[in-house]
N, C-alpha and C positions, 0 to 999 in steps of 0.2 A: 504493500500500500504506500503511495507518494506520501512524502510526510509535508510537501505543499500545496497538495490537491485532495481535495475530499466536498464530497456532500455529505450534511447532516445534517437530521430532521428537513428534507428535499433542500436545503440552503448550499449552493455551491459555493466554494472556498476556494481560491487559486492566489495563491503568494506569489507567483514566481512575475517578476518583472522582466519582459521581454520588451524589445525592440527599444527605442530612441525615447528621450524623458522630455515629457513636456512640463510648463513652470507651472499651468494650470489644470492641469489632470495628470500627473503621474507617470505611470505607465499603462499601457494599452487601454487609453478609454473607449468605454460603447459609444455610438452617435449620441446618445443621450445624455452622456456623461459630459462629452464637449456641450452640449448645446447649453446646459445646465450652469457648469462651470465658467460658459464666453458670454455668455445672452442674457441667461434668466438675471442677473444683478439691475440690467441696465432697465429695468422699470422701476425700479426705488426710487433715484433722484426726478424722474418725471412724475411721481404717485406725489412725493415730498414738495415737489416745486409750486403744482399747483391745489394742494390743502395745507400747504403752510408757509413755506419758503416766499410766495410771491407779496404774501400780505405784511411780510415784516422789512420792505422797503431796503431791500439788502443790495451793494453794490454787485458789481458784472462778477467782478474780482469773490464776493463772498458767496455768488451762486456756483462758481466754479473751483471754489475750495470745497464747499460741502458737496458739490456730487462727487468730485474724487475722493472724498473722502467716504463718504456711503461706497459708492463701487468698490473700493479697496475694502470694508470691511464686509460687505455683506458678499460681495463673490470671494472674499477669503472665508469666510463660511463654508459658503457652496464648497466650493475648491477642494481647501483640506477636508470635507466631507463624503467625497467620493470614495468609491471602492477604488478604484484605479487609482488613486493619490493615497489612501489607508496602506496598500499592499507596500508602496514605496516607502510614509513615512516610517513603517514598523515594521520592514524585512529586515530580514538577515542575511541577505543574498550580498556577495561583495561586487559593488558596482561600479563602473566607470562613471565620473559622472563629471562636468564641470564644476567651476564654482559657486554656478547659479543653482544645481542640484546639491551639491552639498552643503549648500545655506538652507536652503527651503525643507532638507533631512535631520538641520540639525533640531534637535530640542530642545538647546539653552539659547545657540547664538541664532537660531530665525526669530525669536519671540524677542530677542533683547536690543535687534534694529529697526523694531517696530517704533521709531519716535513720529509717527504719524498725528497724534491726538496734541502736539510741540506747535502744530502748526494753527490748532483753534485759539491759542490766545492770542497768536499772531495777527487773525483776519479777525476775531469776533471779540464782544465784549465780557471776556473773563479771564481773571488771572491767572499767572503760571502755574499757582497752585491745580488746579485743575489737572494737568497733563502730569506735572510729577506724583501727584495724587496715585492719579488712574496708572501709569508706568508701573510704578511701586507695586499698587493691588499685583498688577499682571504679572511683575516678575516674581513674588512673592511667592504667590500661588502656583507660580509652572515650580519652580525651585521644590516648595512644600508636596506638590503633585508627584514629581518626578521619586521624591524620598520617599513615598508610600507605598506600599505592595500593588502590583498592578490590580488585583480583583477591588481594591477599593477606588481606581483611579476615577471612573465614570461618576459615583455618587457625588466623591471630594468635589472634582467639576462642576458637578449641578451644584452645589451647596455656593462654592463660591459665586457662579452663574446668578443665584437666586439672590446671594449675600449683595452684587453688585446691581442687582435690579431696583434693590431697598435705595442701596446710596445715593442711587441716581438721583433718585426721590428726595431725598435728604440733603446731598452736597449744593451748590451753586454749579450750573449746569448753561451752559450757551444756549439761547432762545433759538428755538429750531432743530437740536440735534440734542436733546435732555439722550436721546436713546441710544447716542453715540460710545460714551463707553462701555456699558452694557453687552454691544455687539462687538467690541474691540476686546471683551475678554470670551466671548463667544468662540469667536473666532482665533483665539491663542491658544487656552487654557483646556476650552471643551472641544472643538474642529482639531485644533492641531495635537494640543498634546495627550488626549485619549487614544488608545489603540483600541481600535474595532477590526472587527475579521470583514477582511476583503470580499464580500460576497459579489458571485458575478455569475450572468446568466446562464451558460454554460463552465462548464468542466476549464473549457479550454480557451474561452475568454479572459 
């Protein structure tokens, strides 16, 4: 029996990472995994523009800080939450990879060049505190995640995930993106640094 191929309870499982690495799916994504991963993000900032964004008189400059910033966090979601992006960040296969793969592999240094959220005190009206705030929560929690036995990795995540929904609520938050860190630990703590079993359609996908 392959010890990186199996079905269980009907759920196909395939580790093995073949052919050429992409930055936003992994290895061997389905058509759906690409479409998911390049597409689905891009209706957030147009969902956001027009029930919120447009009514708070914001310049050119601050409507195109927040949609890259939504796109960046919310297709880094998507993205690290693929099976075909799962099998890569959590094999064990020795792989060739660039520097652009071996950043987006790792577990301490992808989560720790995230100074993305550096840039809303920048364009919007709230203090630095804010981003070293959120920084801090995110590296804290991948660090505390990473020390813990893997069978408890998924709960710790939601807890923090949950723990970071309250604060939203509670800290001082830039008018329009209150749900920006929230998904910035989303996407680090629970997308990237959980390991889930690569399930994929076939055997041989």
């Amino acid at each position: 029996m392959s010890t990186t191929k199996a079905t269980i309870n009907s759920a196909h499982i395939n580790w093995d990472c073949e052919g050429k690495f992409n930055f936003t799916t992994g290895f061997g994504a389905t058509k759906a995994e690409s479409i998911i991963a390049n597409y689905a993000a891009l209706i957030a900032p147009v969902i956001l523009y027009f029930f919120s964004w447009h009514a708070l008189a914001w310049s050119s400059l601050q409507v195109v800080v927040a949609a890259l910033l939504t796109l960046d966090m919310i297709g880094g979601v998507l993205s690290n939450s693929l099976g075909s992006m799962k099998r890569f960040l959590h094999t064990d296969q020795s792989l060739e990879l660039s520097w652009m793969g071996k950043l987006v592999g790792s577990k301490f240094l992808f989560p720790s060049v995230h100074f993305q959220l550096f840039a809303v005190p920048l364009c919007f009206d709230i203090g630095w505190s804010y981003a070293f705030i959120w920084y801090g929560v995110m590296m804290s929690a991948i660090v505390f995640l990473h020390a813990m036995p893997m069978y408890l990795h998924r709960p710790i995540a939601l807890i923090v995930v949950m723990i970071s929904i309250i604060l939203a609520t509670l800290l001082a938050s830039p008018v329009g993106l209150e749900w920006l860190a929230p998904i910035f630990i989303i996407k680090l703590v629970l997308s990237h640094g959980v390991r889930e079993e690569p399930y994929r359609p076939t055997l041989s996908d």
